[in-house]
C-alpha atoms as an extended CHARMM CRD file, in Angstrom:
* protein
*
        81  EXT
         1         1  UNK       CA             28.8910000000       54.9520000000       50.4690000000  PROA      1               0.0000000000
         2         2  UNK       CA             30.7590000000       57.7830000000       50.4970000000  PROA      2               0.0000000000
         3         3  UNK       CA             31.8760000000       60.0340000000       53.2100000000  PROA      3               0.0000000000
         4         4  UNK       CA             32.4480000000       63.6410000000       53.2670000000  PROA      4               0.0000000000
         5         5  UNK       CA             34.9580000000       65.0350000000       55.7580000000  PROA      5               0.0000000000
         6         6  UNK       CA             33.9620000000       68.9260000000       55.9810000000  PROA      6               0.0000000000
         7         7  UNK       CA             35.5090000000       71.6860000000       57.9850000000  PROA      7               0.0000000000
         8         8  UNK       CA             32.6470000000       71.2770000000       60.6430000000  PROA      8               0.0000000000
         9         9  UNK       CA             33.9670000000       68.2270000000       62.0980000000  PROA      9               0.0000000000
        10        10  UNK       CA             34.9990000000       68.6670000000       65.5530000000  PROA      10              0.0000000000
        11        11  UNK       CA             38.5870000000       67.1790000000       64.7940000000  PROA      11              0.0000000000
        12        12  UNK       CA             39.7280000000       70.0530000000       62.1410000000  PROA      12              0.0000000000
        13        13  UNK       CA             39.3470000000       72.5690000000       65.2240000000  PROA      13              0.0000000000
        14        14  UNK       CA             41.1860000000       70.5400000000       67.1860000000  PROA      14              0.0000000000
        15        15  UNK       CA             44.1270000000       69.9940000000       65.1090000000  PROA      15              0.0000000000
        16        16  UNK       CA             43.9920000000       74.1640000000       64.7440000000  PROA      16              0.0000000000
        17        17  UNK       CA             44.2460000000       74.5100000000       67.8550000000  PROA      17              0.0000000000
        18        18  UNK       CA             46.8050000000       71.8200000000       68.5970000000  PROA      18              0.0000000000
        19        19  UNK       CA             49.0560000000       73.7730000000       65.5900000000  PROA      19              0.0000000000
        20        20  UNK       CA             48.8690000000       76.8340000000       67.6360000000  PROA      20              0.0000000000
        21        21  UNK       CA             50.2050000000       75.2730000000       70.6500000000  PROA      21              0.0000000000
        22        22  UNK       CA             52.8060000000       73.7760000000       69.3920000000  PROA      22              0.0000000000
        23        23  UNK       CA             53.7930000000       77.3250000000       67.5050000000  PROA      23              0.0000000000
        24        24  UNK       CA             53.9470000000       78.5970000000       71.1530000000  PROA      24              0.0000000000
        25        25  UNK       CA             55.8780000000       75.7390000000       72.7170000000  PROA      25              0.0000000000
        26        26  UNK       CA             58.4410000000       76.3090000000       69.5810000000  PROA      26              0.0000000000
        27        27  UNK       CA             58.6010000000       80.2810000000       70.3050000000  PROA      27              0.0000000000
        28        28  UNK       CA             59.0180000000       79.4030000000       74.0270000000  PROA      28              0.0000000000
        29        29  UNK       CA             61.9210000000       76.8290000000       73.3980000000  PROA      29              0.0000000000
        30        30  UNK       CA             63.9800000000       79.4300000000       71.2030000000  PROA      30              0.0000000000
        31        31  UNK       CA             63.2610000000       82.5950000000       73.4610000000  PROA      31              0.0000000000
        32        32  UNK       CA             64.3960000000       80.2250000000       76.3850000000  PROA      32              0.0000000000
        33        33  UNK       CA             67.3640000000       79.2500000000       74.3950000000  PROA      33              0.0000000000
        34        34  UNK       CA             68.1100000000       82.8450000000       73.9100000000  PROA      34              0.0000000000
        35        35  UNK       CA             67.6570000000       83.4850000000       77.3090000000  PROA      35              0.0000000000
        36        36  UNK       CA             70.2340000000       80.9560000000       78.5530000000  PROA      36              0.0000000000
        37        37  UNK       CA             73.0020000000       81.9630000000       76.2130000000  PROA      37              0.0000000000
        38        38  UNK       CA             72.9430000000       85.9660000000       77.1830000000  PROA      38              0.0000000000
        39        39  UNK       CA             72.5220000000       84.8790000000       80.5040000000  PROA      39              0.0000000000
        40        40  UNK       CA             76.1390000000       82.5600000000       80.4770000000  PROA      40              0.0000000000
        41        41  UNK       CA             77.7310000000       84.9490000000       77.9990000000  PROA      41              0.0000000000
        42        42  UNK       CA             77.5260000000       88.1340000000       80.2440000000  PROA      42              0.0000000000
        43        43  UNK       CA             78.1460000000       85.7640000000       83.4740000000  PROA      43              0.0000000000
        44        44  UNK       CA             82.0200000000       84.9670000000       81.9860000000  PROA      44              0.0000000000
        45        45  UNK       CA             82.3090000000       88.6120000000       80.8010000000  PROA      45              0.0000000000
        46        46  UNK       CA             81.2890000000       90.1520000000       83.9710000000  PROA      46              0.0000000000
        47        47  UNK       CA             84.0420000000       87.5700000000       85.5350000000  PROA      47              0.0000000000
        48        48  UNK       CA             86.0180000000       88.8350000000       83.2330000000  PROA      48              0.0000000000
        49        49  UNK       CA             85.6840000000       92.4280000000       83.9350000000  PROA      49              0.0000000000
        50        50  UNK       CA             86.3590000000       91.3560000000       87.4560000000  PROA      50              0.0000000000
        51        51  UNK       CA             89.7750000000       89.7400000000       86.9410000000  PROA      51              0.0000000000
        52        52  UNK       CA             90.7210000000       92.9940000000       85.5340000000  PROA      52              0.0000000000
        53        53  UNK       CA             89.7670000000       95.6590000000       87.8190000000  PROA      53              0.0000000000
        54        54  UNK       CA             91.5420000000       93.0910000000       90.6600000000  PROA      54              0.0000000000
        55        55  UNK       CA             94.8630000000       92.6660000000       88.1130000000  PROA      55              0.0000000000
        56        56  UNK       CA             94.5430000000       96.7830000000       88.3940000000  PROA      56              0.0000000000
        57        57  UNK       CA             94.1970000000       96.5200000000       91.8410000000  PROA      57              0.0000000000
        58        58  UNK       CA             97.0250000000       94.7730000000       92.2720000000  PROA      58              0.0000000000
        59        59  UNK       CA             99.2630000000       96.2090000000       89.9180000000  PROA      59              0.0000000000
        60        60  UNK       CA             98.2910000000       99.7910000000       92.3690000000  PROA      60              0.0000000000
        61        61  UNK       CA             98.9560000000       97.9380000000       95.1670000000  PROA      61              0.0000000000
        62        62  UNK       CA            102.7440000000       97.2650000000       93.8580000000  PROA      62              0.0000000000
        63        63  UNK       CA            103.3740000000      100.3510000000       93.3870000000  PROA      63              0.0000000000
        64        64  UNK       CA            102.5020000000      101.4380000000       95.9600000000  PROA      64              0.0000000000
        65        65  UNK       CA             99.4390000000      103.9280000000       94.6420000000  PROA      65              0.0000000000
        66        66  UNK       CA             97.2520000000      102.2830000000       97.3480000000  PROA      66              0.0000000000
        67        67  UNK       CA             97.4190000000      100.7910000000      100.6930000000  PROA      67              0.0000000000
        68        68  UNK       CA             97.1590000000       97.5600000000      101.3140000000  PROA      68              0.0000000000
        69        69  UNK       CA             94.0760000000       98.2870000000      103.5610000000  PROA      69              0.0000000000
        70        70  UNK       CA             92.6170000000       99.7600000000      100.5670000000  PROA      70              0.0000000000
        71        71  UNK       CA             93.0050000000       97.3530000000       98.3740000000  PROA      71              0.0000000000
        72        72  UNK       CA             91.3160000000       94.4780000000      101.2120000000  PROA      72              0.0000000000
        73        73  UNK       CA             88.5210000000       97.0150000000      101.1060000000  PROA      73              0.0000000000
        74        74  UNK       CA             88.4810000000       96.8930000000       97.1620000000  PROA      74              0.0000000000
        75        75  UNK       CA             88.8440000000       93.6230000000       96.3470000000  PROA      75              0.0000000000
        76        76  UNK       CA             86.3620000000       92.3150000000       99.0790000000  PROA      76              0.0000000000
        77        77  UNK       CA             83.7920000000       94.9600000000       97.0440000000  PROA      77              0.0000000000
        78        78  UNK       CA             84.6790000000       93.4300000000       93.5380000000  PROA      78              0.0000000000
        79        79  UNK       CA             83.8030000000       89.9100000000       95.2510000000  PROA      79              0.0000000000
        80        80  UNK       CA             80.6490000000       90.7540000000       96.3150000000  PROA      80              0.0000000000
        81        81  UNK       CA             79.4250000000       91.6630000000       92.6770000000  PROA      81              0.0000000000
């Protein structure tokens, strides 16, 4: 005997829908691996930005364009961000 394996079988839906998901899971694993390298890349630049505005700080604080009270009060601001 021979069997016929249509499209109405329960199973061909199922594998449909089991393609989908997995389309999602893949779109989901790339947008989160997007997500994670923006995310560390602006962490070191903002660091970066940081280090500077406290190297200008200090540089201002040589000679003598700002107090050293002011430059507590600046570089405990910087910190906080």
């Amino acid at each position: 005997m021979m069997y016929f394996r249509g499209s109405n079988e329960i199973g061909s839906g199922l594998s449909f829908f089991m393609g989908g998901c997995m389309m999602l899971i893949m779109v989901a694993v790339v947008l989160l691996l997007i997500f994670i390298i923006l995310h560390f890349t602006r962490k070191k630049n903002k660091s970066q930005a940081s280090n500077d505005a406290l190297e200008l700080l200090k540089m201002k604080l040589v000679k003598g364009e700002i107090s050293e009270e002011e430059y507590l009060k600046k570089k405990n601001f910087l910190n906080l961000e």
